[in-house]
C-alpha positions in Angstrom: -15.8 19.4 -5.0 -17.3 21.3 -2.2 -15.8 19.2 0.6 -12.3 19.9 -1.5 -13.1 23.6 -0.8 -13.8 22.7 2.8 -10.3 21.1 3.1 -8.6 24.0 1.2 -9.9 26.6 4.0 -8.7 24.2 6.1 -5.3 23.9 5.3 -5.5 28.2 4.9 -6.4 28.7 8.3 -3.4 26.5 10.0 -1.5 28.2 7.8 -2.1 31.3 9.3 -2.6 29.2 12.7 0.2 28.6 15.6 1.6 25.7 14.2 5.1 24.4 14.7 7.9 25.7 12.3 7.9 21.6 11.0 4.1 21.4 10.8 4.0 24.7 9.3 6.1 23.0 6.3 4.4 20.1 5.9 1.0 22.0 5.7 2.1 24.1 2.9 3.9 21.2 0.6 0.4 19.4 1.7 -1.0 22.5 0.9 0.7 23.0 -2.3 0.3 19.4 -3.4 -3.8 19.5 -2.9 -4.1 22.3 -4.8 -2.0 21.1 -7.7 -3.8 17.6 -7.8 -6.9 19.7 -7.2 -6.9 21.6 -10.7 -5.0 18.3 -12.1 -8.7 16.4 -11.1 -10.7 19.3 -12.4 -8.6 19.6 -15.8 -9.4 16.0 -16.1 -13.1 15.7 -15.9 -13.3 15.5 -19.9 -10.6 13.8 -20.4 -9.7 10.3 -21.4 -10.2 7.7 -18.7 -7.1 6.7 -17.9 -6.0 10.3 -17.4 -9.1 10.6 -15.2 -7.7 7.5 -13.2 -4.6 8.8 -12.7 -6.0 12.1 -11.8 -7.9 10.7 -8.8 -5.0 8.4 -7.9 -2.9 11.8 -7.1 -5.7 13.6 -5.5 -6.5 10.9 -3.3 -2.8 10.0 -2.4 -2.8 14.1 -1.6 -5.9 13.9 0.7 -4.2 11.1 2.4 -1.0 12.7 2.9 -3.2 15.9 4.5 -4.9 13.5 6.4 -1.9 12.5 8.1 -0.5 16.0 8.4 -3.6 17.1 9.9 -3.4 14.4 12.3 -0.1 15.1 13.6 -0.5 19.1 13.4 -4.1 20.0 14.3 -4.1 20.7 17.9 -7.0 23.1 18.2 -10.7 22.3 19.3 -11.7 21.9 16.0 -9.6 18.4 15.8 -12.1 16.1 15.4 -14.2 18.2 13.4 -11.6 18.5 10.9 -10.5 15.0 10.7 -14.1 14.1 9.9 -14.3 16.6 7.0 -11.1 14.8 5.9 -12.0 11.6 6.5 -15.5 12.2 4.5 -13.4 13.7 1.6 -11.4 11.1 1.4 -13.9 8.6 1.2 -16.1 10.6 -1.6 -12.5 10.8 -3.3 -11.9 7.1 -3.3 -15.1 6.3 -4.1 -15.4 8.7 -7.8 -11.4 7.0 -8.3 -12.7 3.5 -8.2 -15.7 4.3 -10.3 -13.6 6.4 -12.4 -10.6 3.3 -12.7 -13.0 0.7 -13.5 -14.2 1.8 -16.6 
């Protein structure tokens, strides 16, 4: 979960960034949406599997969509930086879903 809380300070700090009025939405419903499917995951972690499935099915549909937003919005030095911390949670994200889905 700590690349999650990477990804959270992330999203914080263009929050509080220059972005454009339209990236400015989109990073807060992206913002929004991760931390909902965030605590969804963590409330998950003893529960069935299915519920644990569909847990990381949302979380990693949400790290896609930031992603994407992050891709379009991040303009600053840091760009590649933070599309690599994405990228990396994404994949340890989609990796614990199919383990998790499998079962």
């Amino acid at each position: 979960m700590m690349r999650a809380a990477v990804i959270a300070g992330m999203l914080f700090a263009f929050l509080c960034g220059s972005a454009s009025a339209a990236c400015r939405d989109d990073l807060i419903k992206a913002d929004q949406n991760f931390a909902q499917t965030r605590s969804q995951l963590q409330s998950a972690a003893s529960a069935a599997p299915a519920a644990k499935c569909a847990a990381y099915r949302k979380h990693v549909a949400s790290l896609t969509h930031v992603r994407n937003v992050f891709a379009r919005c991040d303009t600053g030095g840091d760009k590649a930086k933070n599309a690599a911390h994405t990228t990396a949670a994404l994949t340890e994200f989609t990796k614990q879903m199919r383990e998790s889905c499998k079962k």
